[in-house]
C-alpha positions, 0 to 999 in steps of 0.5 A: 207059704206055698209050694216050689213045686209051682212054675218058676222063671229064674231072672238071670243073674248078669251082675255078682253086685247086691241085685244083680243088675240089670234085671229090669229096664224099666221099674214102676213104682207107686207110694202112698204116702199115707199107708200103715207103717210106710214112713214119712222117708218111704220113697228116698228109700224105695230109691235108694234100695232100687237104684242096685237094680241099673234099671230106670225107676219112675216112682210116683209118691201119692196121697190115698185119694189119689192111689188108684189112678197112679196104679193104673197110670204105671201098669199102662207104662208096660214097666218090666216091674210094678212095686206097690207101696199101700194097702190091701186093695192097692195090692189087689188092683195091681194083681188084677191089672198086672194080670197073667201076661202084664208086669211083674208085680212086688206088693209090698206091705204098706198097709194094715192086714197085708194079706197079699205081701205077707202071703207072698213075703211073710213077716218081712218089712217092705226094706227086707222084702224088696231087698231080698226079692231083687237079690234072689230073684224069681218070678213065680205065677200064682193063682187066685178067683174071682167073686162077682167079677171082683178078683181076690188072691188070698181069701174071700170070706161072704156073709155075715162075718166079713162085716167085723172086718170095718170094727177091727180096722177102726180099732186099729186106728183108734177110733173106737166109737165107729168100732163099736158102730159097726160091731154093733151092725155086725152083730145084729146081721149075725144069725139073720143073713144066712147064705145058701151055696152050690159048689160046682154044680153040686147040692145047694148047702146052706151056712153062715158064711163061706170062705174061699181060700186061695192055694196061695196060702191053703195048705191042703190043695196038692197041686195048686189046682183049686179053691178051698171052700170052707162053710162056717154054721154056727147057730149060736154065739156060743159055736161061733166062739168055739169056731174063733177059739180053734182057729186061734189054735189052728185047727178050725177045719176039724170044728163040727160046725165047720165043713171044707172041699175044693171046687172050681167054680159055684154061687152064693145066694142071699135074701138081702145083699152079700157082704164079702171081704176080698183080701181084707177088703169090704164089698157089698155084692148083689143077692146072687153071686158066682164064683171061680178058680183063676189057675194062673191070675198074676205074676210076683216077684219073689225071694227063693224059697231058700232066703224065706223066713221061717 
């Protein structure tokens, strides 16, 4: 999923038990309990897979409304570990405030997209994924960017498409008519609401939508040094399915309605304001938005490369 050719730290190995311990003083962890596929006996686990580490664990086991302010309550505790359990925007708050030089972060796949957590874990479960971060042990930086101010460290996508996101949630939930409320809003922005963008400076372009891909997952920045900046054009349903159908076989780049290049920094214009899903979650941003390259954004614990599923 990404390089080894980036900057790891080895955490030292003190112990020959499971998890290596100890490795951490102290670590945080936040629940929530209600997350996708989190388990009513998340916690007692969390513990029990912890309890390896000889480090001291504080774990707040919280209700959704109540998940921001834990996160933020457990990274002003300094903890050499935050390990969140919950969604995508718990993980994308965690980053953000773990930062570059803040705690180690293990955001776990507690949600329904996981971005983040698949990204760094792949297909693993959260048991798995911790279980085999704390057992190899490498503590890697990774960067990101930032739309509006808001961070992201997966994907950004601006315009018209980021507003399918809420039907395909609500699907996923099982409440088809709101789905079929918001794919209704979503269609009727479609082909009306066109961005215009500058890249670095460069000529302003204009397109449908434009992706922002972090080198967390994009496959094509060699050094790590850049976001990908993907412009989406269709001018009709009919491109706009061709797109879809390519990217389900992996190839989307190549679609002639499709045109890709790394950048730095740039803004996006609108006439009406901007919808923008930042690692798979929905914001509505002001007409006028800039954006940018965070080469180093957040630090991760993660598995070697060599324990990675494939």
């Amino acid at each position: 999923m990404h390089s080894d050719a980036m900057n790891a730290e080895t955490l030292p190995n003190l112990d020959a038990g499971p998890f290596a311990s100890p490795r951490f003083r102290r670590i945080a962890v936040v629940v929530n309990t209600a997350g996708g596929g989190v388990g009513p006996d998340a916690a007692a686990e969390m513990e029990a897979i912890l309890a390896h580490s000889g480090a001291e664990i504080h774990l707040a086991s919280v209700e959704p409304k109540d998940i921001d302010a834990a996160v933020r309550a457990a990274v002003e505790t300094l903890p050499d570990l935050l390990v969140t359990l919950a969604g995508d925007g718990t993980a994308r708050l965690a980053a953000e405030l773990c930062g570059p030089d803040g705690p180690l972060l293990a955001p776990l796949p507690g949600g329904t997209m996981n971005m983040l957590p698949h990204a760094l874990y792949g297909e693993r479960d959260w048991r798995e994924a911790l279980a085999s971060a704390l057992s190899t042990g490498l503590a890697r930086p990774y960067p990101g960017g930032t739309v509006g101010g808001r961070p992201f460290y997966v994907a950004a996508i601006l315009g018209a498409p980021a507003l399918w996101a809420p039907a395909r949630e609500a699907v996923r939930y099982g409440n088809l008519k709101r789905a079929f409320l918001y794919a209704q809003r979503a269609l009727a922005r479609a082909f009306t609401g066109r961005l215009s963008f500058e890249l670095d400076q460069g000529p302003r372009v204009k397109a449908e939508a434009l992706m922002l891909i972090s080198p967390l997952i994009s496959e094509l920045c060699p050094d790590h040094s850049a976001l990908e900046a993907i412009a989406l054009d269709p001018h009709h349903a009919l491109e706009a399915c061709r797109i879809g159908v390519n990217a389900l076989l992996g190839d989307f780049r190549s679609d002639p309605a499709v045109s890709a290049q790394f950048c730095q920094s740039g803004r996006a214009l609108s006439r009406r304001a901007i919808p923008c899903l930042l690692d798979g979650e929905l914001h509505r941003l002001d007409r006028e938005v800039e954006f940018k390259f965070l080469p180093r954004a957040f630090r991760a614990l993660v598995p070697a490369p060599d324990a990675r599923p494939h």
